[in-house]
N, C-alpha and C positions, 0 to 999 in steps of 0.2 A: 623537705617537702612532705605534709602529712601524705596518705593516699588520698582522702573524699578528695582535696585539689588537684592532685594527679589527675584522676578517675576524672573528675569532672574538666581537664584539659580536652584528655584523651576524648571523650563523649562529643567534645564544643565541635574540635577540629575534624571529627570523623562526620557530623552533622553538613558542619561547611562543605568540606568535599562533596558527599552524599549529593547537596542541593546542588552545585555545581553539573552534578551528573542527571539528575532528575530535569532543570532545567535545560539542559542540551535535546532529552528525549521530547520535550513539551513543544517546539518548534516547529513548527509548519514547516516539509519538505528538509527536516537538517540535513539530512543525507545525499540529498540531489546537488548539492554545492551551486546551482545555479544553472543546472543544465537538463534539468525535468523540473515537474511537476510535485511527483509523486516517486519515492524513493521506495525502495523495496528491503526492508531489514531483513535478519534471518528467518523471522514469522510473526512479520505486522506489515501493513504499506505506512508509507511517512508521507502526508499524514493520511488517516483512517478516512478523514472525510476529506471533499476539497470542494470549493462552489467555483463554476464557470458560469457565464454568460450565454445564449444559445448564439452558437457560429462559432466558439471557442475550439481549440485542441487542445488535451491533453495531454502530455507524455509522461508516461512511467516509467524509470527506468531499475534495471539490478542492479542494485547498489552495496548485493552483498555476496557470501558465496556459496550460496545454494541456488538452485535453478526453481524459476517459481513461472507463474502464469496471469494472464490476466481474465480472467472468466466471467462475462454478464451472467449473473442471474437470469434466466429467460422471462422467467414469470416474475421477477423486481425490477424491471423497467418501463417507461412508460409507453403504453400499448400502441403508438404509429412512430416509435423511435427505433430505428435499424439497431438487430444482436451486432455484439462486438467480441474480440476476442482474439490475444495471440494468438497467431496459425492461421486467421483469415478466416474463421468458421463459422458459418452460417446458423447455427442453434445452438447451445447449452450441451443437448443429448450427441452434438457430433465432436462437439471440442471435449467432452467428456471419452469420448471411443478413442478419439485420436491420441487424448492422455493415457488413456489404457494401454493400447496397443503399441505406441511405440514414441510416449512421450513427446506432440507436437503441442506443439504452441511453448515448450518451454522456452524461456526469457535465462540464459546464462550469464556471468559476470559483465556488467559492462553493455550485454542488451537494450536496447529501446521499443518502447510501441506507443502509437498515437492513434488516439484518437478522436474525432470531430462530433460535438453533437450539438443536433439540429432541433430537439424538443424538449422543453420546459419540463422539468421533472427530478426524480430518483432515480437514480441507477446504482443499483447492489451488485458486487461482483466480487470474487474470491481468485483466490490461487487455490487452485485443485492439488499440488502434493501435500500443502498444507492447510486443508480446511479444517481438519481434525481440529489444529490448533487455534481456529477461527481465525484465520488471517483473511480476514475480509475488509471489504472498503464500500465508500459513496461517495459518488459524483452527483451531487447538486446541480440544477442545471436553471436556472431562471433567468429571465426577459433583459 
């Protein structure tokens, strides 16, 4: 066997897998297996966006193993839709203290949180131990 055919084996099959692997991350919700919404990787939500209807719930769950969060944006949602937020927090600025101070709202392996919303719109929301790394998402919300 020359190598350029070798070479060009080795290249085909590593391709194949590769796509294999790329298309499994491309899947709405892979990680929730059917039992959330919105799956939580080690530092992404699965998937990043997701559209509901208004009167829908949501559930996210941890699907990996780090402790993550779910955190509204206060000022990226729409302005007569109730803040949301693991820990049951009523602002951005409290579920951010609570993070501080002694890690609430954290969602551990195997965690759930739901939520309902009642207004047509965006809603931006992050995990707080990993915003650095922009693990953020959007919940879509229309009629």
């Amino acid at each position: 066997m020359n190598r350029r055919t070798y070479l060009a084996g080795l290249a085909g099959g590593g391709a194949t897998a590769l796509s294999g692997c790329l298309a499994s991350l491309g899947s709405a919700g892979a990680s929730c297996d059917g039992d959330c919404d919105i799956g939580m990787t080690a530092s992404a939500f699965d998937p990043q966006q997701y559209e509901v209807t208004v009167g829908e719930t949501v559930t996210w769950k941890n699907t990996s193993s780090k402790g993550h969060t779910v955190t509204a944006y206060g000022g990226q949602i729409p302005e007569d839709a109730a803040y949301f937020a693991s820990g049951g927090f009523e602002s951005e600025d409290a579920a951010r203290e609570g993070w501080r101070e002694s890690n609430e709202g954290v969602l551990t392996t195997g965690d759930s949180y739901e939520q309902t919303f009642e207004v047509v719109g965006e809603y931006d929301y992050v995990c707080l131990p990993h915003e650095a790394g922009r693990m953020v998402g959007t919940i879509v919300v229309t009629e």
